[in-house]
PDB file of N, CA, C and O in Angstrom:
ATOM      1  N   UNK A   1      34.289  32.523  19.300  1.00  0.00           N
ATOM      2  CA  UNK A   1      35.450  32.190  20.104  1.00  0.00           C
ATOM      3  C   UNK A   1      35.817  30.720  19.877  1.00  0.00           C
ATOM      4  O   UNK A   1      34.968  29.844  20.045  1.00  0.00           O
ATOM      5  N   UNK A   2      37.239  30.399  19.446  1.00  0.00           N
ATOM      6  CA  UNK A   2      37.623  29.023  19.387  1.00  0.00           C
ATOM      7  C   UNK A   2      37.951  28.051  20.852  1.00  0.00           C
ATOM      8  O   UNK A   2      38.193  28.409  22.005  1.00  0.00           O
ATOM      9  N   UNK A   3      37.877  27.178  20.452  1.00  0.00           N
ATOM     10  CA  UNK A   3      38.112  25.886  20.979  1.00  0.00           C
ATOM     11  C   UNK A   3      38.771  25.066  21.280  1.00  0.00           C
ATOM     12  O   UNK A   3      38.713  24.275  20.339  1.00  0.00           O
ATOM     13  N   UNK A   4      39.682  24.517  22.316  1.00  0.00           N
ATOM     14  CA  UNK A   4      40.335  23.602  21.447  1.00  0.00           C
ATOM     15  C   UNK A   4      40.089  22.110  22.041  1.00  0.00           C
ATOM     16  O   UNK A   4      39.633  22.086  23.184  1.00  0.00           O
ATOM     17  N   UNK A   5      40.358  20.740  21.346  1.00  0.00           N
ATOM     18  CA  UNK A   5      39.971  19.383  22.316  1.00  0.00           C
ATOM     19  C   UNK A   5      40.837  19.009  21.897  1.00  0.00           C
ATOM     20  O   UNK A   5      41.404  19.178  20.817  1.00  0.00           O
ATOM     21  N   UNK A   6      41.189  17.941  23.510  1.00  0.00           N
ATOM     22  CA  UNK A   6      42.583  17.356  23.570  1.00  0.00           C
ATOM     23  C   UNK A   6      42.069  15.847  23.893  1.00  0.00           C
ATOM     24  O   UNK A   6      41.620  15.660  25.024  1.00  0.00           O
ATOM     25  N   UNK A   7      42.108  14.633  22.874  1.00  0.00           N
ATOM     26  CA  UNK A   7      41.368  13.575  23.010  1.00  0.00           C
ATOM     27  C   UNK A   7      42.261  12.384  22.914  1.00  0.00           C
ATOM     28  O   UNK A   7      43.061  12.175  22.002  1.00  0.00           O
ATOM     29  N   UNK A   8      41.973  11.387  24.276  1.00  0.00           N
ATOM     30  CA  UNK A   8      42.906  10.192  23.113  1.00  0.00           C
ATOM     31  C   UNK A   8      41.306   8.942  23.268  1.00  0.00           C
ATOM     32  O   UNK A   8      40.424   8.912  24.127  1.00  0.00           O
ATOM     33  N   UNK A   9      41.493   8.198  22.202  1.00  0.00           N
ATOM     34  CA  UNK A   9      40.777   7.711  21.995  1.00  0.00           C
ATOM     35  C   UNK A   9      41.058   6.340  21.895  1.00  0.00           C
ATOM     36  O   UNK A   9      41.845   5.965  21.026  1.00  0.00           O
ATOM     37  N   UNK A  10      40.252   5.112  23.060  1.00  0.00           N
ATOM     38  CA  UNK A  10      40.643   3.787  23.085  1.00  0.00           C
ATOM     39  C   UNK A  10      39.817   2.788  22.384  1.00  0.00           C
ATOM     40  O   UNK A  10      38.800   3.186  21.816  1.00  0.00           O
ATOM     41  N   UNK A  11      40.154   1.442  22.353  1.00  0.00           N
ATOM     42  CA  UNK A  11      39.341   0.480  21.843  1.00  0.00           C
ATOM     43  C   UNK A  11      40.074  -0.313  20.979  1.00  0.00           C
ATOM     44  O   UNK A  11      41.103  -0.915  21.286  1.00  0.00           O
ATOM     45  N   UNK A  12      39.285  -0.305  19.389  1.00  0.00           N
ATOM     46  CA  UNK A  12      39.547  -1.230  18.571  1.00  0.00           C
ATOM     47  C   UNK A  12      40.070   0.444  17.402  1.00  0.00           C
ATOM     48  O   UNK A  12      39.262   1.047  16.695  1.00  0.00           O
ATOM     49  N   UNK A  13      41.163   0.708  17.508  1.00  0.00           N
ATOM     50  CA  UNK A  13      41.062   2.284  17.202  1.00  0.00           C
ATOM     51  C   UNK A  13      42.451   2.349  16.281  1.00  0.00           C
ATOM     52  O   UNK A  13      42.642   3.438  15.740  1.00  0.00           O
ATOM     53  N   UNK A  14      43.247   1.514  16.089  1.00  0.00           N
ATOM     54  CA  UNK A  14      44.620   1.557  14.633  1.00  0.00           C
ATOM     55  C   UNK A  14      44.567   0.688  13.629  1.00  0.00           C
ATOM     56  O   UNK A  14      44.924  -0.350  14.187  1.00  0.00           O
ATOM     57  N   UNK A  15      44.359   0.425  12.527  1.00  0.00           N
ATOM     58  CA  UNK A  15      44.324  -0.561  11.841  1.00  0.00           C
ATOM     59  C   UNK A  15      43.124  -0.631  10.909  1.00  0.00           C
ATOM     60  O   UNK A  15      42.761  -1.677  10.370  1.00  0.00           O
ATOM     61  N   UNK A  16      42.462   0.690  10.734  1.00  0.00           N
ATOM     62  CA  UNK A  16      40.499   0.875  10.791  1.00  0.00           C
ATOM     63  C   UNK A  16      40.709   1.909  10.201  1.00  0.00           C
ATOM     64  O   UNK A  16      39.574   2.384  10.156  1.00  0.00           O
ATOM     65  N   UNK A  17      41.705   2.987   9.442  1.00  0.00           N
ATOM     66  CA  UNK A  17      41.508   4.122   9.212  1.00  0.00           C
ATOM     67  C   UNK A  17      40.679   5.053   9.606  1.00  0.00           C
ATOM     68  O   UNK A  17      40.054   5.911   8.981  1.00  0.00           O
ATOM     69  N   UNK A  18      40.764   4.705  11.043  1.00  0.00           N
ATOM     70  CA  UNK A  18      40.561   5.723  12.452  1.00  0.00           C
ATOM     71  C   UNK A  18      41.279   7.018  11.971  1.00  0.00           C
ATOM     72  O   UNK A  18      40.544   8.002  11.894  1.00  0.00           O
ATOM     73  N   UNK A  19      42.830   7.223  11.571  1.00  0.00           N
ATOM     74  CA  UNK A  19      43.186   8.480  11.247  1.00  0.00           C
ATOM     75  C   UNK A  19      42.803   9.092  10.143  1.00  0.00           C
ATOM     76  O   UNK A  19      42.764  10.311   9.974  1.00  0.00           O
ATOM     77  N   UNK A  20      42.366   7.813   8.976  1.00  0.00           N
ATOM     78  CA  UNK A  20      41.863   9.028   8.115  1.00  0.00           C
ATOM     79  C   UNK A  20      40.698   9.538   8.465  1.00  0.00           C
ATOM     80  O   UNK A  20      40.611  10.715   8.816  1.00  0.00           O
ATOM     81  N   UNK A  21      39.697   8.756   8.419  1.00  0.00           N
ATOM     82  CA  UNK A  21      38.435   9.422   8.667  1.00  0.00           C
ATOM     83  C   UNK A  21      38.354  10.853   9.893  1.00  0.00           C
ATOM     84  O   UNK A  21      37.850  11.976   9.866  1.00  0.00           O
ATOM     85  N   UNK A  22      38.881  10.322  10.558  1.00  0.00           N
ATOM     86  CA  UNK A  22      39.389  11.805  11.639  1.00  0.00           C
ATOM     87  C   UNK A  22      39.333  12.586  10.721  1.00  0.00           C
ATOM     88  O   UNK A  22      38.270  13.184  10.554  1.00  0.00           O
ATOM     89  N   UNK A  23      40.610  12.868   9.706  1.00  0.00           N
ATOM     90  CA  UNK A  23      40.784  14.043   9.475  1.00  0.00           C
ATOM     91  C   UNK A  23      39.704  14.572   8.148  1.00  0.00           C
ATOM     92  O   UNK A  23      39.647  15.703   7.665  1.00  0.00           O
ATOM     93  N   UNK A  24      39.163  13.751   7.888  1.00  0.00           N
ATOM     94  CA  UNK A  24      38.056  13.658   6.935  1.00  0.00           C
ATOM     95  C   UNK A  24      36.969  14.305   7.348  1.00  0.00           C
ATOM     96  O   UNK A  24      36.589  15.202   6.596  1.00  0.00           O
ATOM     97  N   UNK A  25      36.467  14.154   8.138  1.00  0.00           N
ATOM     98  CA  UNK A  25      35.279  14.295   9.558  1.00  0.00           C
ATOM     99  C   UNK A  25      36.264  16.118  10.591  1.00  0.00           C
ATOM    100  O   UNK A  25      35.674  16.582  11.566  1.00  0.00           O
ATOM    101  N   UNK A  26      37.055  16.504  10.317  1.00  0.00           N
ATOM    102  CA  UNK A  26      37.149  17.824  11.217  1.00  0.00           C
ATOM    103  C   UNK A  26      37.625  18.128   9.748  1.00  0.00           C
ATOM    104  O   UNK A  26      37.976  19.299   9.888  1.00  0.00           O
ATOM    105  N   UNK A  27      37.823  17.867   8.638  1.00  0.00           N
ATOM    106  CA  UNK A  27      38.157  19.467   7.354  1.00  0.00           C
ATOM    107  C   UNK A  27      36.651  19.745   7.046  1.00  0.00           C
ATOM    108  O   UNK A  27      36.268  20.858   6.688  1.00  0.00           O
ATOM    109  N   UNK A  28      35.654  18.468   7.236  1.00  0.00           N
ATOM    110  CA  UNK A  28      34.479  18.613   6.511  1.00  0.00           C
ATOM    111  C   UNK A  28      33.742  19.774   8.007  1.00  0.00           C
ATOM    112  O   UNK A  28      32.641  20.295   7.830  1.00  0.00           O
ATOM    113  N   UNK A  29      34.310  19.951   8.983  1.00  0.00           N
ATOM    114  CA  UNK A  29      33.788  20.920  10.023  1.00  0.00           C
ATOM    115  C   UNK A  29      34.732  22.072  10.510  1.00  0.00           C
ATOM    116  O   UNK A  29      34.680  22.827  11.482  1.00  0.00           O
ATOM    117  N   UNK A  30      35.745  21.904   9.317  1.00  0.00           N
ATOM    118  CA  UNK A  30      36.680  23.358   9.684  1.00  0.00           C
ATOM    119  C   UNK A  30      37.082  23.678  10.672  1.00  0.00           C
ATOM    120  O   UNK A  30      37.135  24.814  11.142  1.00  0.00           O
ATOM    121  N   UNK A  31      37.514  22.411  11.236  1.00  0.00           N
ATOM    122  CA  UNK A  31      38.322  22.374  12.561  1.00  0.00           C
ATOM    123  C   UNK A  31      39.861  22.923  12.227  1.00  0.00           C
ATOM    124  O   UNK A  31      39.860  23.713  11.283  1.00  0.00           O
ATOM    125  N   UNK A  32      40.699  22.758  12.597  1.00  0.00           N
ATOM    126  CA  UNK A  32      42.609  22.449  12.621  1.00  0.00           C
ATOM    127  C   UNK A  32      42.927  21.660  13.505  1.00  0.00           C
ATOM    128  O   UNK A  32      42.142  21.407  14.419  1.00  0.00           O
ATOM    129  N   UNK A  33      44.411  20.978  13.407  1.00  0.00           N
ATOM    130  CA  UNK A  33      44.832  19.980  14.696  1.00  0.00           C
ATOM    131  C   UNK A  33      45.457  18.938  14.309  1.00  0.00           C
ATOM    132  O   UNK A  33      46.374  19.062  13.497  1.00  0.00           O
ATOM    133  N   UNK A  34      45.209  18.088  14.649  1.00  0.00           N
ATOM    134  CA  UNK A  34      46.125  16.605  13.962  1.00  0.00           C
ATOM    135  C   UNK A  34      45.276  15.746  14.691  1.00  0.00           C
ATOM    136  O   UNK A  34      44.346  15.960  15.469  1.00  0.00           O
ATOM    137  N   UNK A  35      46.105  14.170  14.024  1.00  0.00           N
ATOM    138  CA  UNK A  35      45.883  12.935  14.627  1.00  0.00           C
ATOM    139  C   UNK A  35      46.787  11.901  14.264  1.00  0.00           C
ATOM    140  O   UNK A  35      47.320  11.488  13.234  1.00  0.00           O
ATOM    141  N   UNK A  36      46.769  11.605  15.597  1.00  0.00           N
ATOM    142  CA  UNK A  36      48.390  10.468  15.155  1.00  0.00           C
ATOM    143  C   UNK A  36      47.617   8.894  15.814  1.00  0.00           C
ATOM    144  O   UNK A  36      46.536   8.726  16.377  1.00  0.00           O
ATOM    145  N   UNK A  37      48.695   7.937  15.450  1.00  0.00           N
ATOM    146  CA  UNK A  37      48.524   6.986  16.493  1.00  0.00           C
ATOM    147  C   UNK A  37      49.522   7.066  17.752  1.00  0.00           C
ATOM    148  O   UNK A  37      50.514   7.795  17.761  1.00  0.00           O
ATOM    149  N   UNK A  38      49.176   6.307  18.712  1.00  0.00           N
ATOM    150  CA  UNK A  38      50.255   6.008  19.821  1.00  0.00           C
ATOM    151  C   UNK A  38      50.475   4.653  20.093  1.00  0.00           C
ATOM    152  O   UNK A  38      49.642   3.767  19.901  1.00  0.00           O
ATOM    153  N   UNK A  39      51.819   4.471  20.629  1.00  0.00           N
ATOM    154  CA  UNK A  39      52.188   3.129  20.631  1.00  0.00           C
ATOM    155  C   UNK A  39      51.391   1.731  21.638  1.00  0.00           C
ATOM    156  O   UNK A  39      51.344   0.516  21.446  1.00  0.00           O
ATOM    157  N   UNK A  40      50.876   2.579  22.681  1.00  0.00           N
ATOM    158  CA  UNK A  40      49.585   1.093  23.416  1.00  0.00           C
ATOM    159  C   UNK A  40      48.852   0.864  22.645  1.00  0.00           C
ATOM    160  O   UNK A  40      48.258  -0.174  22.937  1.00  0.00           O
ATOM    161  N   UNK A  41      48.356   1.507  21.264  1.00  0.00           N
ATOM    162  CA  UNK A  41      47.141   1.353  20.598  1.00  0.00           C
ATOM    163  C   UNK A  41      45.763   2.194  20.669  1.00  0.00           C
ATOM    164  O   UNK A  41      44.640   1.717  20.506  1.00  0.00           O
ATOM    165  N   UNK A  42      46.199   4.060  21.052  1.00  0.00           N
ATOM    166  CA  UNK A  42      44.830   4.532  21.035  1.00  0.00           C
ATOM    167  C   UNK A  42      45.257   5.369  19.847  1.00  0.00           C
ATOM    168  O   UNK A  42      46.180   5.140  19.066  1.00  0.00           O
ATOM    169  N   UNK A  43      44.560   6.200  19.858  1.00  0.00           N
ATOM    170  CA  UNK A  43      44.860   6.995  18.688  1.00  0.00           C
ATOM    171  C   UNK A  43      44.355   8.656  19.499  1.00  0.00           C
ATOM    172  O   UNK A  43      43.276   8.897  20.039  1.00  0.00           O
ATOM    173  N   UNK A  44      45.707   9.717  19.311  1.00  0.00           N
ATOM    174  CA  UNK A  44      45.166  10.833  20.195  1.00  0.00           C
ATOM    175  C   UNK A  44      45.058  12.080  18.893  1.00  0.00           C
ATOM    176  O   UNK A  44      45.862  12.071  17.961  1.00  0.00           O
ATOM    177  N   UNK A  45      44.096  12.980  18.991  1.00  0.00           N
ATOM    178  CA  UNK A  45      43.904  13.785  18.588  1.00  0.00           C
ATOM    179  C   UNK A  45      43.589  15.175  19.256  1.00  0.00           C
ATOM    180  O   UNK A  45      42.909  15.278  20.277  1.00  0.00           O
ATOM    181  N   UNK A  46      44.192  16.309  18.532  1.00  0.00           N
ATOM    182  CA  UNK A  46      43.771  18.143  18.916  1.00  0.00           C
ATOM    183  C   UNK A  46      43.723  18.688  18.105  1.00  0.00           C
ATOM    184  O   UNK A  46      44.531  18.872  17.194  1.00  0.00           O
ATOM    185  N   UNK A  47      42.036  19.321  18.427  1.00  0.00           N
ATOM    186  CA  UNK A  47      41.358  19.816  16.936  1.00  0.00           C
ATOM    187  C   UNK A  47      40.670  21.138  18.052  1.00  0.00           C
ATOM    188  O   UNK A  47      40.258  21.067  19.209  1.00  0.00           O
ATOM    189  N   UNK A  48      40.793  22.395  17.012  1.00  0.00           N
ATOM    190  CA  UNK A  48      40.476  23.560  17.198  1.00  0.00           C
ATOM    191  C   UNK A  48      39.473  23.948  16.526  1.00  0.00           C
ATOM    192  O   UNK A  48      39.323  23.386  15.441  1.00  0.00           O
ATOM    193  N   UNK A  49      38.351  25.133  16.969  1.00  0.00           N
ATOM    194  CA  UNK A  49      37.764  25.407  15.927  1.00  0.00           C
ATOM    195  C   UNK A  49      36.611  25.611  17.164  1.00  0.00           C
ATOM    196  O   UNK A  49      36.826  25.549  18.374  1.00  0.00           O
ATOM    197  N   UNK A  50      35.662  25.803  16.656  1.00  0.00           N
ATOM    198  CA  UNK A  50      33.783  26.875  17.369  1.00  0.00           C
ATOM    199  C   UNK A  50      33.416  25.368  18.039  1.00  0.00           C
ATOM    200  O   UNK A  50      33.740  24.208  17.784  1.00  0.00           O
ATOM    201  N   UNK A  51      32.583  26.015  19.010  1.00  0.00           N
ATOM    202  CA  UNK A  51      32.080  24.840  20.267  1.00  0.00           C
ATOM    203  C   UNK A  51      31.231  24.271  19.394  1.00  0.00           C
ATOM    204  O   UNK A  51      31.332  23.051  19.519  1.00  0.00           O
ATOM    205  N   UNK A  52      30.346  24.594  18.468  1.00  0.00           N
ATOM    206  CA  UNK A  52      29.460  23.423  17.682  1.00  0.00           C
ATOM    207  C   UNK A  52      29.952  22.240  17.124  1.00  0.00           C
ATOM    208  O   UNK A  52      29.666  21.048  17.243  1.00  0.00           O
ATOM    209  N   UNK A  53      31.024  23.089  16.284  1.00  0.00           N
ATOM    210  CA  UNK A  53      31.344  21.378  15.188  1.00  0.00           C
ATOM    211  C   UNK A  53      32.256  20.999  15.785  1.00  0.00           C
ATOM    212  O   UNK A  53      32.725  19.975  15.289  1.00  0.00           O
ATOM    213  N   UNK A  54      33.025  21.530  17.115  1.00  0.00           N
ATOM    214  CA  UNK A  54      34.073  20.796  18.134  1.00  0.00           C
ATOM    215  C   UNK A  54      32.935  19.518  18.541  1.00  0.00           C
ATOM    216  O   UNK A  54      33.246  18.339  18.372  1.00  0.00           O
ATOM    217  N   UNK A  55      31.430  19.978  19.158  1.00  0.00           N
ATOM    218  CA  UNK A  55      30.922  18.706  19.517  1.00  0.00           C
ATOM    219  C   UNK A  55      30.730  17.748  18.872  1.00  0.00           C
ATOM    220  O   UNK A  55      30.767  16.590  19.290  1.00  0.00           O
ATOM    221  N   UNK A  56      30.433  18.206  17.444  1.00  0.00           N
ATOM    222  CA  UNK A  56      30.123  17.102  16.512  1.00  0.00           C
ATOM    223  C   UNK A  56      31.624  16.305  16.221  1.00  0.00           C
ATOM    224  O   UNK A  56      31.682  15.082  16.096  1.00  0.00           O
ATOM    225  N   UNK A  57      32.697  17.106  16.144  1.00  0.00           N
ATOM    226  CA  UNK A  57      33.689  16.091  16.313  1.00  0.00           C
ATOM    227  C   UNK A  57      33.906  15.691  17.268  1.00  0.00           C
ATOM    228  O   UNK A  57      35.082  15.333  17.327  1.00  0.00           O
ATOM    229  N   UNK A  58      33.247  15.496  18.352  1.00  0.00           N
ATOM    230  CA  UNK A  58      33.472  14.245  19.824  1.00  0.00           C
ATOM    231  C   UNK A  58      32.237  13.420  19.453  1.00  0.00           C
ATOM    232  O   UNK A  58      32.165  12.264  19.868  1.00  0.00           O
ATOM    233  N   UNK A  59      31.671  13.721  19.016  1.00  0.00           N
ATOM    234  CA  UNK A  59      30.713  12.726  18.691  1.00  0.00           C
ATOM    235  C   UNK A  59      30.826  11.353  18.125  1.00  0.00           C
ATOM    236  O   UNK A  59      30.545  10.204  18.464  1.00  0.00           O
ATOM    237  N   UNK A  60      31.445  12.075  16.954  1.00  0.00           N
ATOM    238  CA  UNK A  60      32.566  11.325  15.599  1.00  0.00           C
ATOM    239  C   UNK A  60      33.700  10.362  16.388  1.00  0.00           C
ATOM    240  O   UNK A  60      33.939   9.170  16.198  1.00  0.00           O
ATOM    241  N   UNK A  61      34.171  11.084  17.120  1.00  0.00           N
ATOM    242  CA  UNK A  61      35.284  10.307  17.671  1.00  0.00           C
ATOM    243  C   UNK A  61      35.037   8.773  18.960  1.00  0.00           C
ATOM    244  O   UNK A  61      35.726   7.808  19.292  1.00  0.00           O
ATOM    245  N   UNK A  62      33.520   9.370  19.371  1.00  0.00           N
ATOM    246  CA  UNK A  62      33.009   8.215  20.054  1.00  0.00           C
ATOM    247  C   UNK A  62      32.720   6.763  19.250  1.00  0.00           C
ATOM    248  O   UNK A  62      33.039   5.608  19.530  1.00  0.00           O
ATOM    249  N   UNK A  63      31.975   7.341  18.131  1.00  0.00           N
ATOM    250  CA  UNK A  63      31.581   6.308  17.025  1.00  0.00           C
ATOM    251  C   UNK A  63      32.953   5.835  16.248  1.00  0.00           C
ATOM    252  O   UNK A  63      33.195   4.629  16.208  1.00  0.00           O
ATOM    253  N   UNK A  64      33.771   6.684  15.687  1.00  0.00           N
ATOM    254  CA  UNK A  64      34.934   6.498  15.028  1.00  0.00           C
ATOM    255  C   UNK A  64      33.897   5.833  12.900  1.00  0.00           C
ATOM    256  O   UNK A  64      32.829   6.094  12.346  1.00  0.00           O
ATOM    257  N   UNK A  65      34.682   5.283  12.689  1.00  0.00           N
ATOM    258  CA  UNK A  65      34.577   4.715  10.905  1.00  0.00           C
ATOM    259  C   UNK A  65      33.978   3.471  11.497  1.00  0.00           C
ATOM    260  O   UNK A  65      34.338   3.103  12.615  1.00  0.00           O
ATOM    261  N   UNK A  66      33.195   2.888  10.892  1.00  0.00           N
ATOM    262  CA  UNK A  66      32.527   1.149  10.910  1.00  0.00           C
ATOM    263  C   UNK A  66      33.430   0.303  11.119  1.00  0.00           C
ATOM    264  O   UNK A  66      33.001  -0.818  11.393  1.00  0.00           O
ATOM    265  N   UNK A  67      34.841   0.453  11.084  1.00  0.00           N
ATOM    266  CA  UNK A  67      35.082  -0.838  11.301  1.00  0.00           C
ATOM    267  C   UNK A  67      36.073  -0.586  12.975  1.00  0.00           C
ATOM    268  O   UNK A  67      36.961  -1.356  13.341  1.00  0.00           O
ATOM    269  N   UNK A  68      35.694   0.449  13.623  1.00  0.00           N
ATOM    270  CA  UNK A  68      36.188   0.346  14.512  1.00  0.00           C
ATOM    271  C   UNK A  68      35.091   0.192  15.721  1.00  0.00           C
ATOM    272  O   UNK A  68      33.888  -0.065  15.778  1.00  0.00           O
ATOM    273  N   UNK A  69      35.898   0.417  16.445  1.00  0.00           N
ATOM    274  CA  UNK A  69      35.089   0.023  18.018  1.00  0.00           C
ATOM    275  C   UNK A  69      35.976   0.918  19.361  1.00  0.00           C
ATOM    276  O   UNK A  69      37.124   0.745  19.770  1.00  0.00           O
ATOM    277  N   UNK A  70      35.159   1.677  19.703  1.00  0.00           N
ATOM    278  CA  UNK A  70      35.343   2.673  20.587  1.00  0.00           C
ATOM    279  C   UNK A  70      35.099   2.195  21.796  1.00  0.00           C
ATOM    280  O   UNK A  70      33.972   1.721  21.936  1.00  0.00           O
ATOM    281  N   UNK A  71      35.975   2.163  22.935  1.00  0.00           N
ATOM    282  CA  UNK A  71      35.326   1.596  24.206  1.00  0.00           C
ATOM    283  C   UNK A  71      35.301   3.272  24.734  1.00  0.00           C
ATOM    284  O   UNK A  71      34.260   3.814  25.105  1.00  0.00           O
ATOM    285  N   UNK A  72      36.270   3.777  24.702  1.00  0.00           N
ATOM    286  CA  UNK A  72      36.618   5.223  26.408  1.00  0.00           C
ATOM    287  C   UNK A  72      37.154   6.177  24.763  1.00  0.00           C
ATOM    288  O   UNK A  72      37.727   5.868  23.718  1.00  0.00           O
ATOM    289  N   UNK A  73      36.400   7.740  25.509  1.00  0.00           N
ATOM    290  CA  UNK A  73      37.280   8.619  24.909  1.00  0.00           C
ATOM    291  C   UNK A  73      37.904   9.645  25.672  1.00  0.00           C
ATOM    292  O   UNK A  73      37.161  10.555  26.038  1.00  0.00           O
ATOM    293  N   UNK A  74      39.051   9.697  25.979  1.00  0.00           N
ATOM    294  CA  UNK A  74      39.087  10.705  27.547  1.00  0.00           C
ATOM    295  C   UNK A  74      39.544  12.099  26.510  1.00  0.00           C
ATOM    296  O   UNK A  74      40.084  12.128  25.404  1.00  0.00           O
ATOM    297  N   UNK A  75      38.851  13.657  27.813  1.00  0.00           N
ATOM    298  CA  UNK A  75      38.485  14.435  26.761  1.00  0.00           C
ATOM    299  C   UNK A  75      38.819  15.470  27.762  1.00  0.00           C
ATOM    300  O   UNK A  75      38.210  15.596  28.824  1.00  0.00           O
ATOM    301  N   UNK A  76      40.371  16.623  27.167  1.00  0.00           N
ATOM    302  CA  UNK A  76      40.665  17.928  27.729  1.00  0.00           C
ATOM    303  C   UNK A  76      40.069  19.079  27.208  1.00  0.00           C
ATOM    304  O   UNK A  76      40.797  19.647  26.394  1.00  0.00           O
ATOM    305  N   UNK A  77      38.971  19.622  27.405  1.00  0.00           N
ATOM    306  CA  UNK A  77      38.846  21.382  26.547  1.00  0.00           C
ATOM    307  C   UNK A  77      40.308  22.270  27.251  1.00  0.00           C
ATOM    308  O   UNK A  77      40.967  22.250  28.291  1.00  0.00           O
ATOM    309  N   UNK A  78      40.284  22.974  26.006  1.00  0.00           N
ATOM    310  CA  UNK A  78      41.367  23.975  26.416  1.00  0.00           C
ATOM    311  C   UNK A  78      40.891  25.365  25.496  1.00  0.00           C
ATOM    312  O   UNK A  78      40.091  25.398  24.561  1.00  0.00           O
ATOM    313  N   UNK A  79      41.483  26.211  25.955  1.00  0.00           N
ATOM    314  CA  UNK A  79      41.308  27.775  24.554  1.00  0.00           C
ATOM    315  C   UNK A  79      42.139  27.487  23.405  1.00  0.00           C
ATOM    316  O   UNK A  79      43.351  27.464  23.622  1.00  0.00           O
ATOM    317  N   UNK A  80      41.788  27.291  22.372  1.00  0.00           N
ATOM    318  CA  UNK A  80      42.449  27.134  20.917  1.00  0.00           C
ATOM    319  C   UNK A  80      44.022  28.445  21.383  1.00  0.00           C
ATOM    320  O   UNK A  80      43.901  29.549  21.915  1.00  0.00           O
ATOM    321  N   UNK A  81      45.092  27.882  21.015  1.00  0.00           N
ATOM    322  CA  UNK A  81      46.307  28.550  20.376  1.00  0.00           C
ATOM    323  C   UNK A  81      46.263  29.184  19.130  1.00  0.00           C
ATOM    324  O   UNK A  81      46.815  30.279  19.020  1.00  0.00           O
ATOM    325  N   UNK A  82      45.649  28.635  18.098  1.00  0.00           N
ATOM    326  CA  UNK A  82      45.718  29.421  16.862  1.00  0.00           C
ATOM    327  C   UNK A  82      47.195  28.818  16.251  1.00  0.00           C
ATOM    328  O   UNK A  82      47.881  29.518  15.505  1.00  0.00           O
ATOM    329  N   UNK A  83      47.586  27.510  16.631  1.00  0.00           N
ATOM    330  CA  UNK A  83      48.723  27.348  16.184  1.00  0.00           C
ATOM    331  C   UNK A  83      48.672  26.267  14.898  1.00  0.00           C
ATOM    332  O   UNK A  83      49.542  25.400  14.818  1.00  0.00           O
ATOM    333  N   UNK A  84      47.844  26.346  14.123  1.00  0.00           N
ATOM    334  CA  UNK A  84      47.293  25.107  12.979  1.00  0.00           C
ATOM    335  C   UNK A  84      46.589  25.919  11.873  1.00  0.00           C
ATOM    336  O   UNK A  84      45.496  26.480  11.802  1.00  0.00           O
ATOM    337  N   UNK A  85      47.603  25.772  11.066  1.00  0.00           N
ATOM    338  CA  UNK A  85      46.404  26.150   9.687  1.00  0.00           C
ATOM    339  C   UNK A  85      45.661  25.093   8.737  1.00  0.00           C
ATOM    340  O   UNK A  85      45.190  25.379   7.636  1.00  0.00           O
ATOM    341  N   UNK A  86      45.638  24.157   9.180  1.00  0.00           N
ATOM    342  CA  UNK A  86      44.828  22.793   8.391  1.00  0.00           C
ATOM    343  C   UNK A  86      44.837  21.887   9.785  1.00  0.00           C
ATOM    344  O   UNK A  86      45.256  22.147  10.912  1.00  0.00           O
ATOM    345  N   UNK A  87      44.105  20.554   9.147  1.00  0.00           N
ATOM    346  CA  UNK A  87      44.235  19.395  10.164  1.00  0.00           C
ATOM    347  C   UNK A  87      44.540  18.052   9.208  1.00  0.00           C
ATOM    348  O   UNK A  87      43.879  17.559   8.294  1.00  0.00           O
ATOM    349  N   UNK A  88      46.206  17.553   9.987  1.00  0.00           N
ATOM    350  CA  UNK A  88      46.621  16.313   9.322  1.00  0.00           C
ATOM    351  C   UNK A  88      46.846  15.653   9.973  1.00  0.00           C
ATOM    352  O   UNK A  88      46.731  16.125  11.104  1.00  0.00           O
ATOM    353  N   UNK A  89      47.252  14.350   9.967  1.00  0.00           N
ATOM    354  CA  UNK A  89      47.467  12.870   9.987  1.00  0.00           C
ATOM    355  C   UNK A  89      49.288  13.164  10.693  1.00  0.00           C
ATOM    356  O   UNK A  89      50.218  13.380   9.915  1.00  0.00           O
ATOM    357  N   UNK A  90      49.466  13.120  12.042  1.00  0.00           N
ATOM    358  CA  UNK A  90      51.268  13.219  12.489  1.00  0.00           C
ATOM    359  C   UNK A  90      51.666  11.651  13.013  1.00  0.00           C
ATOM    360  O   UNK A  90      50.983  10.764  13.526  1.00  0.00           O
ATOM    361  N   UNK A  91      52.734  11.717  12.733  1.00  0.00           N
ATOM    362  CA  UNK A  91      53.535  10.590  12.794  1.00  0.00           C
ATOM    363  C   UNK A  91      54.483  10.613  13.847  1.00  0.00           C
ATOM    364  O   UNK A  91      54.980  11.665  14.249  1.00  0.00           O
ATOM    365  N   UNK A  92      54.780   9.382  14.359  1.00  0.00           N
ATOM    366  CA  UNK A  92      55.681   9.442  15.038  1.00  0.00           C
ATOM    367  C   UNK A  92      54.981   9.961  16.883  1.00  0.00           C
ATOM    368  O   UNK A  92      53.838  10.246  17.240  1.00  0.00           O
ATOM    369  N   UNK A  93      56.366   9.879  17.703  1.00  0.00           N
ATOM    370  CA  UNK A  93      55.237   9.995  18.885  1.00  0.00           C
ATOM    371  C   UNK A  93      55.315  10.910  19.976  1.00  0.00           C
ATOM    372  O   UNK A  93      54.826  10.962  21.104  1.00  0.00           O
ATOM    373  N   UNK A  94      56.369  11.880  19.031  1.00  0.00           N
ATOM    374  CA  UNK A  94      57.108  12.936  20.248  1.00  0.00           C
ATOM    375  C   UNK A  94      56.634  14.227  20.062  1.00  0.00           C
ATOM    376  O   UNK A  94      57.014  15.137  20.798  1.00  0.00           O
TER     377      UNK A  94
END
């Protein structure tokens, strides 16, 4: 049964290729979903996929890539939609 997490993630979190590694870190766990930035400076992500490698991607998202710095990750479960056939990098903020 899928999954889905609804995350935004604060700190030292745009500017760090915070979005790539995201999406680097949920294809390598066969998640779906996206990740964008937002304009205060967090970066929010929703990634679908089995309660295991959903945890390991909150895990990921606490730590983020080395050159960032994670203070808060605030964190919605929901039931996956099934509405994603990959996971990319979205733009923009609407």
């Amino acid at each position: 049964m899928a999954d889905r997490l609804h995350a935004i993630v604060h700190g030292r979190v745009q500017g760090v290729s915070f979005r790539h590694y995201t999406v680097q870190r949920a294809r390598q766990l066969n998640l779906t979903g996206w990740v964008r930035n937002l304009p205060e400076g967090t970066v929010e992500t929703v990634a679908e996929g089995d309660p295991a490698p959903l945890k390991q991607f909150l895990d990921f998202l606490h730590d983020g890539p080395t050159a960032a710095h994670v203070t808060q990750v605030d964190v919605q479960w929901q039931s996956a939609s099934g509405d994603f056939t990959g996971f990319d990098v979205r733009y923009g903020y609407g």
